[in-house]
N, C-alpha and C positions, 0 to 999 in steps of 0.2 A: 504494500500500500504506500502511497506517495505520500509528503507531506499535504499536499492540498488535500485529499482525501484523506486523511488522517485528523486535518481540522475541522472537515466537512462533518467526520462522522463523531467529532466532540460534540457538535452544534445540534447534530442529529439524538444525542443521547441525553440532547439537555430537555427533550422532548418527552411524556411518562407515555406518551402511545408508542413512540417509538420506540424507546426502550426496552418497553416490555416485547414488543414485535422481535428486536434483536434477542431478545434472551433467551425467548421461545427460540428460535430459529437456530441457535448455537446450540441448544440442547436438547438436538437431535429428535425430537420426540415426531412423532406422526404430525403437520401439519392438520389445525385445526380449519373450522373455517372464517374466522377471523384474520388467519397468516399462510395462509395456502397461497396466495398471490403475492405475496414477496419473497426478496429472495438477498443475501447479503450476495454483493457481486462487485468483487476490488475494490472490497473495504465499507463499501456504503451500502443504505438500506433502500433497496428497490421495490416498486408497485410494477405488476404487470398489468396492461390497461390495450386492448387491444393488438396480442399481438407482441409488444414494445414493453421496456422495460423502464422502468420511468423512477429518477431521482428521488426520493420521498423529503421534502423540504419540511423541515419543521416550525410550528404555527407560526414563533418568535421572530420568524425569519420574513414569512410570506407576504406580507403587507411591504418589505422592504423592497422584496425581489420582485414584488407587479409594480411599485413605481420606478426602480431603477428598468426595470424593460418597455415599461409604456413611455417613462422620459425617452429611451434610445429609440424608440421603432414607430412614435406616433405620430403621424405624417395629416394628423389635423392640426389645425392651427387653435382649438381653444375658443375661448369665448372671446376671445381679441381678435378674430378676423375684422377684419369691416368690408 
């Protein structure tokens, strides 16, 4: 596991769903079905969501990462057009 991924999955465990998601999943036991669709994959904790494996961002985070993505990719201009 890399360092980014290694800080990724501090930030992931500061999470108690997620946590608990990893700990089941490290120990081995029969995937229930609350954690049958994830899966730890190089180091971090994954959702599978058609298909696709998909990063599990924890709550603390998410509110951060839809502004810093809608600042870089929104191609409206906001309630200041004229």
């Amino acid at each position: 596991m890399n360092k980014n991924n290694s800080s990724f999955l501090e930030e992931q465990l500061k999470d108690d769903r997620l946590k608990q998601i990893y700990a089941a999943k490290l120990s081995n036991k029969p995937p229930d079905k609350q954690t049958r669709r994830y899966v730890i994959d190089n180091g971090l904790i994954k959702f599978k969501r058609k298909g696709r494996f998909l990063i599990c961002v924890p709550k603390h985070l998410q509110e951060n990462l839809v502004a810093i993505f809608h600042d870089q990719t929104s191609l409206h201009s906001g309630i200041a057009k004229t």
